[in-house]
Short mmCIF file of the C-alpha atoms (twelve columns), coordinates in Angstrom:
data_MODEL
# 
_entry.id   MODEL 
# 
loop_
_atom_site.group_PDB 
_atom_site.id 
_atom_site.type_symbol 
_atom_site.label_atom_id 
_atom_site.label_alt_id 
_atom_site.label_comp_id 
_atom_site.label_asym_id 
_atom_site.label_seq_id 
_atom_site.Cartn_x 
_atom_site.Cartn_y 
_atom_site.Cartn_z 
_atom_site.pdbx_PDB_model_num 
ATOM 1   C CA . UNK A 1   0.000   0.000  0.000   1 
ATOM 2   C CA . UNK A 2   1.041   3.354  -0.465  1 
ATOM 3   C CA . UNK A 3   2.820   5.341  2.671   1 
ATOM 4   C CA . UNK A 4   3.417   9.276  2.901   1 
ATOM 5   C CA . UNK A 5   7.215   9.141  4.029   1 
ATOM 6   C CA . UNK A 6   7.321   12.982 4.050   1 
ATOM 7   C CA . UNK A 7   7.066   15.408 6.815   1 
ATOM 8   C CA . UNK A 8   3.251   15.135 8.111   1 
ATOM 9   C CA . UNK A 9   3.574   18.657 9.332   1 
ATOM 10  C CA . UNK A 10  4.408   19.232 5.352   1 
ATOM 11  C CA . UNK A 11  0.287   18.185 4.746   1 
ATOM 12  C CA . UNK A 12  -0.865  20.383 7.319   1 
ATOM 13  C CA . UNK A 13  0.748   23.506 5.485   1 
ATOM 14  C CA . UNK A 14  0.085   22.767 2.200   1 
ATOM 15  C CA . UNK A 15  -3.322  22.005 3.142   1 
ATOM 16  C CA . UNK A 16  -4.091  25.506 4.919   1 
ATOM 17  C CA . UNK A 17  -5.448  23.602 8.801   1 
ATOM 18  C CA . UNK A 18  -4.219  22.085 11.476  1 
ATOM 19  C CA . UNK A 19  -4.706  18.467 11.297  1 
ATOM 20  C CA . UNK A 20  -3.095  16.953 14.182  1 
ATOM 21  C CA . UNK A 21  -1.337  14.706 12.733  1 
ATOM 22  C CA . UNK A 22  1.991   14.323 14.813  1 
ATOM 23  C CA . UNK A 23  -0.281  14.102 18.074  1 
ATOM 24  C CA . UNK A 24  0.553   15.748 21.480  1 
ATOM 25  C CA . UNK A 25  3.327   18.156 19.563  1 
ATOM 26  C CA . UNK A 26  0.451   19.640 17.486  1 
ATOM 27  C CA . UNK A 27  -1.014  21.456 20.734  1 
ATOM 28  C CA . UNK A 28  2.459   22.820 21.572  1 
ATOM 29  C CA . UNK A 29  4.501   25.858 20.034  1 
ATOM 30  C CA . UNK A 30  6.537   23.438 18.112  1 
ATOM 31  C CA . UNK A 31  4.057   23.017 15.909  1 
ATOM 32  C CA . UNK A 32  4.737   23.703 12.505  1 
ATOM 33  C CA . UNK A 33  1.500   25.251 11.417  1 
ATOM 34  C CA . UNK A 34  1.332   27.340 14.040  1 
ATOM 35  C CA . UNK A 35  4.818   28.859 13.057  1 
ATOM 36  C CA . UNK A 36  4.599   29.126 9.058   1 
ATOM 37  C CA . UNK A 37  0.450   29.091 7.501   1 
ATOM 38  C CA . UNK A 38  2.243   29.170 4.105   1 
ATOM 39  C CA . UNK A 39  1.878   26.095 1.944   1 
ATOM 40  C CA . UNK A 40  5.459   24.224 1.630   1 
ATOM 41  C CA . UNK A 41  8.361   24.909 -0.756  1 
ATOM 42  C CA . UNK A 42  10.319  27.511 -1.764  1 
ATOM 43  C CA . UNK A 43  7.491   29.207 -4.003  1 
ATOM 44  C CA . UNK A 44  5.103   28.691 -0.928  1 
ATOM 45  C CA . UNK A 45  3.810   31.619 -0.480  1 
ATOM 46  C CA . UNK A 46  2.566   32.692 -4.238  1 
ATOM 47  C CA . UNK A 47  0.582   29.382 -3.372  1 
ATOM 48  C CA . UNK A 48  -2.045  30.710 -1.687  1 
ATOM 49  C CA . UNK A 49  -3.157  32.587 -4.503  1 
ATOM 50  C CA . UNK A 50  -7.339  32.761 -4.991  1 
ATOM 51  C CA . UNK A 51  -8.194  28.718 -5.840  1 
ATOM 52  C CA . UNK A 52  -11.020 28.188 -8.639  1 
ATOM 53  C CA . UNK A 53  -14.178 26.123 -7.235  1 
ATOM 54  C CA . UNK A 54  -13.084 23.556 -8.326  1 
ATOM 55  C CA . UNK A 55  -9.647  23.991 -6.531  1 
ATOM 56  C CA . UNK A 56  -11.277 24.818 -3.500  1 
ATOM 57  C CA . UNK A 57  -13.442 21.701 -3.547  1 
ATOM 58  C CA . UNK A 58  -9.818  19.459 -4.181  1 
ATOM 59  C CA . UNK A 59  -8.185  21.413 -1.334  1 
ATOM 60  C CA . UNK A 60  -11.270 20.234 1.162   1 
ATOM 61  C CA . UNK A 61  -11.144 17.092 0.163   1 
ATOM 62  C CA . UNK A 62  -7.431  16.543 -0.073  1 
ATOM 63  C CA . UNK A 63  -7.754  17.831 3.924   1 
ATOM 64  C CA . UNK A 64  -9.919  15.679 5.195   1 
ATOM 65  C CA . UNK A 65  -8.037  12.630 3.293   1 
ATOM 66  C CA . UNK A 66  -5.317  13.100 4.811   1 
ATOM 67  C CA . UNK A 67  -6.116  13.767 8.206   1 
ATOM 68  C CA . UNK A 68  -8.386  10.630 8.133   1 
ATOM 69  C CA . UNK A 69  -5.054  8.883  6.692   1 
ATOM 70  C CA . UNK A 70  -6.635  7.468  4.242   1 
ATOM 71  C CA . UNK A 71  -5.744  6.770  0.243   1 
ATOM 72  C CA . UNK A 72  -7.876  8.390  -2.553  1 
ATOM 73  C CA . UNK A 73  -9.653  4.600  -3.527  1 
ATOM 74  C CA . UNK A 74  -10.706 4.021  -0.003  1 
ATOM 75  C CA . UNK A 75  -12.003 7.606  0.382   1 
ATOM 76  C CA . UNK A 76  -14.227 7.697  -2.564  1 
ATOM 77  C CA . UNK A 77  -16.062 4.400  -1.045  1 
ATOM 78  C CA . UNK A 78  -16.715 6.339  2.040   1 
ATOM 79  C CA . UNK A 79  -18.139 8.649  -0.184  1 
ATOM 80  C CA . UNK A 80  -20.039 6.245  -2.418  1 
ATOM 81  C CA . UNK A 81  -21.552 4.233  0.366   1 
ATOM 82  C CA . UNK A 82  -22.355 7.639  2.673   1 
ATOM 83  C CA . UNK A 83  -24.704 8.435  -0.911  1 
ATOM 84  C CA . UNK A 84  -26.198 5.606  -0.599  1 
ATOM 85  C CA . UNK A 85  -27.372 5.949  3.086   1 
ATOM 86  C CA . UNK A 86  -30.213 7.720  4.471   1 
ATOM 87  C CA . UNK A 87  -29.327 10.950 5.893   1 
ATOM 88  C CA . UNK A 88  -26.888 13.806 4.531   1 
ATOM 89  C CA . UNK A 89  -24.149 12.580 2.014   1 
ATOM 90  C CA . UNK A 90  -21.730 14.587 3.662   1 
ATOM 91  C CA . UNK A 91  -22.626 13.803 7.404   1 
ATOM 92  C CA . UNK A 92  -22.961 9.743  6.936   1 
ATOM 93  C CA . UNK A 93  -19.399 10.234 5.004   1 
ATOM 94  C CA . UNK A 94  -17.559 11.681 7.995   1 
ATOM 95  C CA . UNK A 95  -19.724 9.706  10.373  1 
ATOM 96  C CA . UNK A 96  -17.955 6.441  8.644   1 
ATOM 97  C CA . UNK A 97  -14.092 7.709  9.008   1 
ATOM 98  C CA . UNK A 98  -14.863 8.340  12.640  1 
ATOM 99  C CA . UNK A 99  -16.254 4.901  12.898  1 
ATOM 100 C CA . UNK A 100 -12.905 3.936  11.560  1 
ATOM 101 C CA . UNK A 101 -11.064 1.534  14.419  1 
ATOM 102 C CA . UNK A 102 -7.659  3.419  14.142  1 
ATOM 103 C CA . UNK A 103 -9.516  6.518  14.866  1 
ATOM 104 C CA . UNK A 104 -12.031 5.388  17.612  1 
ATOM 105 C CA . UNK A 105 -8.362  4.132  19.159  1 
ATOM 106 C CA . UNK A 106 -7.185  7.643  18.745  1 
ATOM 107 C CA . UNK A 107 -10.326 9.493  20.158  1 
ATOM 108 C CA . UNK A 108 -9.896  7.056  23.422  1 
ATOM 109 C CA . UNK A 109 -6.827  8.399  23.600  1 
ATOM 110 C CA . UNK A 110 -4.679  5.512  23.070  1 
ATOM 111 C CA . UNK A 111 -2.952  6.659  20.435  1 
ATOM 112 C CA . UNK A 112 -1.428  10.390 20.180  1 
ATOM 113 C CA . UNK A 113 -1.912  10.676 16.478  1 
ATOM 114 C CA . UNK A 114 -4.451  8.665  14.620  1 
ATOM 115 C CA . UNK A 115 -1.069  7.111  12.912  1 
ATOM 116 C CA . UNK A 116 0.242   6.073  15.871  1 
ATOM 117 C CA . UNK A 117 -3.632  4.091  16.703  1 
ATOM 118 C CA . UNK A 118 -3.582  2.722  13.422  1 
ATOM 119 C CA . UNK A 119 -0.330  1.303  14.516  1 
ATOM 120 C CA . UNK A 120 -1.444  -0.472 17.047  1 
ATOM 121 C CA . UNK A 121 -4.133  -2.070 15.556  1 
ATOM 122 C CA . UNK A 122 -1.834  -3.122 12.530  1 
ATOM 123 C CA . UNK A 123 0.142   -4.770 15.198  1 
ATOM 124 C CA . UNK A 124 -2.646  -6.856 17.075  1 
ATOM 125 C CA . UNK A 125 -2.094  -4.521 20.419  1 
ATOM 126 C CA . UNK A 126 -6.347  -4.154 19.685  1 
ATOM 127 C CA . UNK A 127 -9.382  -6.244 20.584  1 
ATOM 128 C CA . UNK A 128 -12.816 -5.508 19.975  1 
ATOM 129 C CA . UNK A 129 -15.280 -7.394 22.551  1 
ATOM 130 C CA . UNK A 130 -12.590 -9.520 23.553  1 
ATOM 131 C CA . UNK A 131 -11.190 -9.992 19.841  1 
ATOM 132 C CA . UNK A 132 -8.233  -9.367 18.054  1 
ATOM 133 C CA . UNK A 133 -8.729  -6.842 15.269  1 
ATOM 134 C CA . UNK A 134 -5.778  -5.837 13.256  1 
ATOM 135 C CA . UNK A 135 -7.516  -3.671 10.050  1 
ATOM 136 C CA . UNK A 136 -7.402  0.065  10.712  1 
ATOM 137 C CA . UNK A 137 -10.671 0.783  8.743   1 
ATOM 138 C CA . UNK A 138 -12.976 -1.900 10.754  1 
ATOM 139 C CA . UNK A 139 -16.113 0.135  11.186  1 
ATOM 140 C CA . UNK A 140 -17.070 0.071  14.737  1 
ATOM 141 C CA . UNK A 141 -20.846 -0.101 16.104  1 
ATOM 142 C CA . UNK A 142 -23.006 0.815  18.878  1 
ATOM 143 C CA . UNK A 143 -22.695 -1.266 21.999  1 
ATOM 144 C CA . UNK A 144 -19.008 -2.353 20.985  1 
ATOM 145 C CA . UNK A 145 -15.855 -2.703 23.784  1 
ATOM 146 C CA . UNK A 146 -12.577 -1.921 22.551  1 
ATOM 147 C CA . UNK A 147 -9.282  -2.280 24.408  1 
ATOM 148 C CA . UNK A 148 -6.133  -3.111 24.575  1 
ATOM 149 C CA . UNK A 149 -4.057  -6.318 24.723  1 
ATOM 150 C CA . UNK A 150 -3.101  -7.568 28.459  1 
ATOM 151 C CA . UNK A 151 0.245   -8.489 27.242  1 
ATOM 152 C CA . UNK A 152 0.304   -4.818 25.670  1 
ATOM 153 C CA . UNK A 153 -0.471  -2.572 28.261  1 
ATOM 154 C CA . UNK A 154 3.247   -1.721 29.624  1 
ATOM 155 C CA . UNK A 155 4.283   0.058  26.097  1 
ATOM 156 C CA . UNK A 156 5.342   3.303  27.002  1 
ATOM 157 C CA . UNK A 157 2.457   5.296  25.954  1 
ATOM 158 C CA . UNK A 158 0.076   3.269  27.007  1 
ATOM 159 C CA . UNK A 159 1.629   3.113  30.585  1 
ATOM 160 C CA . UNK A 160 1.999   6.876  30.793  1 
ATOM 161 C CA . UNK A 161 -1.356  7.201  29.703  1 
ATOM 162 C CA . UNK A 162 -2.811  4.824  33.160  1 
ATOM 163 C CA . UNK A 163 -0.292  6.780  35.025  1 
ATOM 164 C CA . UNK A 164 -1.233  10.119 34.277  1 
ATOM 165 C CA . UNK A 165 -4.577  10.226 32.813  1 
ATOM 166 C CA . UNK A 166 -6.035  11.220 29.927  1 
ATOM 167 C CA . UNK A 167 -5.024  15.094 28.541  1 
ATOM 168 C CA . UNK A 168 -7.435  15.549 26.037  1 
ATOM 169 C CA . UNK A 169 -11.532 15.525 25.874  1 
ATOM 170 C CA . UNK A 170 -13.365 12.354 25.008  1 
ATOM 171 C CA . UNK A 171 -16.243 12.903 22.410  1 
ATOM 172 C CA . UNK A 172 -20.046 12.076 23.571  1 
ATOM 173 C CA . UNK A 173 -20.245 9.155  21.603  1 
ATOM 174 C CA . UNK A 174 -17.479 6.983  23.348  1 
ATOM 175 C CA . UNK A 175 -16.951 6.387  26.870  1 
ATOM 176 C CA . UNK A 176 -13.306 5.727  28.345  1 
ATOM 177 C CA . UNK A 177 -11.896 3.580  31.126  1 
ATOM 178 C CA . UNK A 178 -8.216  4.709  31.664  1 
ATOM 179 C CA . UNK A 179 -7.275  2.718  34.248  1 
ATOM 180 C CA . UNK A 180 -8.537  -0.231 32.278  1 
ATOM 181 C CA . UNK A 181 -7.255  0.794  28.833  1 
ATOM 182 C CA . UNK A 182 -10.899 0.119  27.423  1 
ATOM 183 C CA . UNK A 183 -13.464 2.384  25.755  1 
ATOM 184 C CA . UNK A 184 -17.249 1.494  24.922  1 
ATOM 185 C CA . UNK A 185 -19.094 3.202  21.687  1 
ATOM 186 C CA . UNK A 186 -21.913 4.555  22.946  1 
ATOM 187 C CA . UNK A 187 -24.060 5.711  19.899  1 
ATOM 188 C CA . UNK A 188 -22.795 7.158  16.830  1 
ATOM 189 C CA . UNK A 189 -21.177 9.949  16.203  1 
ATOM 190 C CA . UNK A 190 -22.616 13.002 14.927  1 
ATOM 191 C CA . UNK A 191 -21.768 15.997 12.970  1 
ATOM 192 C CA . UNK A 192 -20.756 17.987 16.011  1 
ATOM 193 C CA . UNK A 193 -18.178 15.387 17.241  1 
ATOM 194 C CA . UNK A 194 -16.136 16.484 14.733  1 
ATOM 195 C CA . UNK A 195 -13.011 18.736 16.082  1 
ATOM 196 C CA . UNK A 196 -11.564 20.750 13.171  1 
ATOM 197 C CA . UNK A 197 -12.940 22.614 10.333  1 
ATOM 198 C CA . UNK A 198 -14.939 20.814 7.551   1 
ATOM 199 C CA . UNK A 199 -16.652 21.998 4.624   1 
ATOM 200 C CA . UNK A 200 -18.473 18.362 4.002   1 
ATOM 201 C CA . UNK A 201 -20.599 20.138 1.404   1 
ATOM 202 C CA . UNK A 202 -17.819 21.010 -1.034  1 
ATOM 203 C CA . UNK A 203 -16.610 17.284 -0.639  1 
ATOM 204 C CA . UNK A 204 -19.623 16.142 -1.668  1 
ATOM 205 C CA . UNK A 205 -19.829 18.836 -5.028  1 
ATOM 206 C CA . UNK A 206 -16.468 18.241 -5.725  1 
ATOM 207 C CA . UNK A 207 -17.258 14.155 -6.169  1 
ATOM 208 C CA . UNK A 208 -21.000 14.793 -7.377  1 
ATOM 209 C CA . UNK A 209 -19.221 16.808 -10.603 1 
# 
């Protein structure tokens, strides 16, 4: 499969929003975004020159992507199967990615970055009531427990994160038990779980062309 070996910090610029992609550093001064808002490279700047629609639709797009980490052919089935639901295109499309396993790891907070969750589910450090689940994009539901491996709760993060408690909010729709590296979906997510800027609707133009 295809891997970004770049600088992440690289996507956040170029893409114009923060999209936490390196973690706890992304809430800190170091953060690359928050010291340069100019799109990468050394012609950068005459980047940000006014987009057409149709660039503007690519840019939204491209955004959300890439802080879902995931690659064009698996984001245009979000997109085809959130059309075919009930509901808003563009709300039943985001609703999926969040359902996403890496990132339900990530919003419990076992992960820093929503690479670093999809990590440990590649690695089998993931069950899901009591399973072992190792794909990233297994869609999670309702009622579902997920936690972590016995054998895999002393890896560093993971320990700090018992030790010291959780340092960042815990959307509605999932409930969290640090002490017992374990989380519980509690409904699905909705539109306003979402933490950073999206434009859903120009997603949804830009694919409906």
């Amino acid at each position: 499969m295809a891997r970004y070996t770049d600088s992440v910090c690289r996507q956040c610029r170029r893409e114009g929003a923060k999209l936490f992609l390196k973690g706890d550093r992304c809430y800190t001064d170091k953060c690359a975004w928050t010291k340069r808002h100019t799109p990468p490279g050394q012609h950068g700047q005459s980047r940000m020159k006014k987009s057409s629609e149709y660039g503007i639709q690519l840019r939204e797009k491209q955004k959300v992507r890439r802080a879902y980490g995931v690659l064009e052919g698996q984001f245009r089935a979000y997109y085809d199967k959130a059309a075919s639901m009930r509901g808003v295109t563009g709300e039943n499309m985001l609703s999926l990615l969040e359902r996403r396993l890496d990132n339900v790891v990530y919003r419990l907070g076992f992960g820093d970055s929503r690479a670093m969750a999809r990590q440990l589910v590649n690695h089998g450090h993931i069950r899901v009531n009591g399973k072992k689940v190792d794909i990233p994009s297994f869609c999670v539901k309702p009622g579902q427990v997920i936690s972590v491996r016995e054998s895999s709760r002393d890896i560093p993060a993971l320990k700090k994160l018992r030790e010291e408690g959780m340092n960042r909010p815990i959307p509605q729709w999932l409930e969290v038990d640090v002490e017992n590296l374990s989380g519980k979906v509690v409904q699905l997510p909705t539109r306003e779980d979402i933490d950073f800027d999206i434009k859903e609707h120009l997603i949804v133009e830009f694919y409906s062309r």
